[in-house]
C-alpha angles and dihedrals in degrees: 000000000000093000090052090049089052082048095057093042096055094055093050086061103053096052088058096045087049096041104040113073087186097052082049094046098041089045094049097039083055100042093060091041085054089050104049086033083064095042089055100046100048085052102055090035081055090049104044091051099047086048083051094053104044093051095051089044095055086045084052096045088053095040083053096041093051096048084049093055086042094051090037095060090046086057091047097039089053081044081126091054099103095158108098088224089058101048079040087056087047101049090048076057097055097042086055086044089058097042102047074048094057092033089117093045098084122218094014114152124190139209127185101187126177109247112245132258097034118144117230138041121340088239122179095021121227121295113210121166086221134018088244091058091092092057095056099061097072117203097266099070094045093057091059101047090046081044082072108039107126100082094315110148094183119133121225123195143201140184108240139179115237131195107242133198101265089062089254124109117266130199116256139161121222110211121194146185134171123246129192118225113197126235082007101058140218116000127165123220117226129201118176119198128215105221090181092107084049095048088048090053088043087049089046092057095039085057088047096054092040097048091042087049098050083047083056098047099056094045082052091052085044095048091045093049082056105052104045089047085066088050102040094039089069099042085048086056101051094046085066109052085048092062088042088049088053087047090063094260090134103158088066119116143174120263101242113207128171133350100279139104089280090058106045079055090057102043083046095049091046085045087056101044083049104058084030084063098049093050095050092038086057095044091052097051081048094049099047085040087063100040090055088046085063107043099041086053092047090056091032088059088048099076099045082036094059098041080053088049089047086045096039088049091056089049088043095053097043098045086102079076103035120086119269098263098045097045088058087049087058087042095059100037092056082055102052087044092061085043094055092043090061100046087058095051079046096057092039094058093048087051091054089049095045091058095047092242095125123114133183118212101202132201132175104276133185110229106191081065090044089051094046089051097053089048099048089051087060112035091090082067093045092050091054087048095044095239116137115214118219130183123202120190117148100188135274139117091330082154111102146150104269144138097239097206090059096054096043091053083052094048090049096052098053101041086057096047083051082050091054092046119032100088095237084292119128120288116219115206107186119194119189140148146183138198095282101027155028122214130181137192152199130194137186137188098211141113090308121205130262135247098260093045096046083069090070110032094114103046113114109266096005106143111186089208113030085185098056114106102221113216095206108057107247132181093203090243091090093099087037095049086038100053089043082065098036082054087046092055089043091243134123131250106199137172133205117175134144127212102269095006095073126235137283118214106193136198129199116180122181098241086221116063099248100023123139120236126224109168142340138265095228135058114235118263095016125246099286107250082181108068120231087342095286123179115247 
């Protein structure tokens, strides 16, 4: 459960983080401030404290130099002392010189310690201020310092780690010289510095920078949050009366305010939707004048279309008495004016569709039944064409919401256009479903249609061969009408064909009114029952 909550956030966040240009600009503003914030400030914490450093350390260097030439007259001016107890007495003198020296130095200690490998007696013994002196001062110093022992005044130095009072390690620097005892030999002095009161004001200036460059992290962050707000506002905006302009909202505009960027965008913007609007203001009366056009002329030709059919219906039922010329001439004029009849219930109904006044009235339908009817009213035509029809269903949810009328005009039309054009080779209806969908097919084995045709075969009026008689009297508007209706039931009308292999219209309908189609029942084109395209 937890793992599916950190799921859900995360996504969340990263929608946000996709979808919001401000969150992305004010995070990575931030983010590089964070991280040249933290540059800066390592470097000047780096170089405050070794400033620090260098300039106590040089305090520390003179104070030491100048306890070493102290400590090393006292021993000069006592040179005729030869008795151990009186070079032990001296050297008591010059341990308490060094130390009242070094009184306002707090924490000093301080170690005045024989250098090895000296022959004679171990007079005067080792000084220390603690018994742990000793342990502060590592070899390696010590090395140093004995390696100078012959007159040699010259300081050497070394970072160390102190116990301080709080029971934690402190920084601290031993500093030592070499100084000569007579009638006793070579000793070092020893002083070793707390840097505790150095490493507080260090750690002062590192949380002041810290805490001022947090501060300024989080004005830079403000200040950009509020910059971008006055940029993206107006972008915002204007991403919203765009989306109300492409629903249709056309009168929208963008409020235009000062003389700056902002404001030549919106006044471009507002330039743009209004010449968009009277265009397509202009388009649209156009557009409802022609379809009234249409529509007024197709009722208008009905009256003087009906009074020729009564009158062509006379001729036509009296030609067996009419010479022969003039009965084919009744003959073709009844067929033109069923042809024409039928052109003008056609353009009707594209007007109707073109004005968005066209409603289904659905019902649950058996296809398979649907599909066996459409093909029953044309299998005299495809007898006379040689074309067997063949319907293939092999059982499923064939039940679905349809308006009957609507998908039988469609079947129709495409079993005739596979009768024009198949060539008197087999036609193949397929008829499938699943839970969510029907689909139905049909196949020819024809002539096909090529690629470039294939773009506009559903265009009104678009013929692929001008030249082709077709047996079943058409207006070119039959695809177009059919995939209006395919689009009304939310369903597809697709076509697959290939120059010499026919041609495959299929139809995929959700089998709930309102449902959303993802995919189709049926391959297209179908599993070939007729192999290679044979003719029976």
């Amino acid at each position: 459960m937890r793992d599916v909550n950190w799921r859900a956030w995360r996504n969340r966040m990263m929608r946000l983080w996709r979808t919001s240009l401000q969150l992305r600009t004010v995070a990575i503003t931030v983010v590089l401030s964070l991280l040249v914030i933290g540059v800066i400030g390592a470097y000047m914490a780096v170089s405050v404290g070794t400033n620090l450093f260098d300039s106590r350390r040089d305090q520390l260097l003179s104070t030491t130099g100048r306890a070493n030439i102290a400590v090393q007259n006292l021993f000069n001016a006592s040179a005729e002392q030869a008795a151990a107890s009186e070079i032990e007495g001296t050297t008591y003198a010059a341990f308490d010189l060094v130390s009242r020296s070094n009184a306002t130095t707090g924490g000093t200690q301080i170690a005045i310690l024989r250098s090895p490998d000296q022959d004679g007696p171990r007079v005067p013994g080792d000084l220390a201020s603690t018994p742990d002196t000793a342990d502060l001062i590592n070899t390696d110093l010590r090395e140093q310092v004995a390696a100078s022992a012959e007159g040699d005044r010259q300081l050497y130095w070394q970072s160390v780690s102190m116990p301080g009072a709080d029971g934690e390690m402190d920084p601290g620097i031993a500093i030592g010289s070499s100084i000569s005892i007579p009638n006793a030999g070579n000793y070092e002095l020893y002083l070793v510095y707390d840097l505790s009161d150095a490493q507080q004001t260090l750690d002062s200036v590192v949380r002041t920078l810290w805490f001022g460059g947090l501060a300024l992290l989080l004005l830079i962050g403000a200040v950009t949050y509020i910059v971008v707000r006055l940029v993206v506002g107006p972008v915002r905006l204007a991403a919203e009366v765009s989306q109300k302009l492409a629903a249709g909202q056309l009168e929208q505009r963008i409020p235009e305010h000062g003389e700056d960027v902002i404001a030549t965008l919106a006044r471009s913007f507002n330039g743009m939707a209004d010449s968009l609007q009277k265009q397509i203001v202009r388009l649209a009366t156009l557009s409802q004048i022609q379809q009234r056009f249409v529509s007024d002329v197709s009722h208008e030709l009905r009256t003087p279309l009906t009074t020729i059919r009564l009158a062509g219906d006379v001729l036509y039922d009296q030609r067996d008495s009419f010479p022969p010329a003039t009965a084919r001439t009744a003959e073709l004029l009844h067929t033109q004016v069923e042809r024409f009849e039928v052109l003008l219930a056609d353009l009707l109904e594209m007007s109707r569709y073109d004005a968005g006044a066209v409603e289904i009235s659905t019902e649950p339908t058996n296809l398979v039944h649907l599909v066996g009817n459409a093909i029953e009213s044309v299998s005299a035509v495809a007898e006379s064409k040689g074309s067997e029809l063949r319907l293939i269903a092999p059982g499923g949810y064939f039940e679905a919401e349809v308006e009957g009328r609507r998908i039988r005009r469609i079947l129709q039309n495409l079993l005739s256009n596979a009768i024009d054009h198949g060539e008197g080779r087999p036609i193949v209806v397929h008829v499938d479903s699943n839970t969510t969908a029907v689909a139905i097919a049909v196949r020819d084995y024809g002539i096909g249609i090529s690629a470039a045709a294939m773009e506009h075969v559903f265009d009104r009026f678009w013929r692929a061969d001008p030249s082709r008689q077709r047996t079943i009297g058409g207006t070119g508007l039959g695809l177009a009408i059919a995939l209006e209706d395919a689009a009304l039931h939310g369903g597809w009308l697709e076509v697959w064909s290939e120059p010499g292999q026919g041609s495959c219209f299929r139809l995929t309908l959700p089998r709930e009114r309102g449902g959303v189609l993802v995919s189709s029942p049926l391959d297209l084109p179908p599993a070939d029952p007729v192999a290679g395209g044979d003719d029976d």
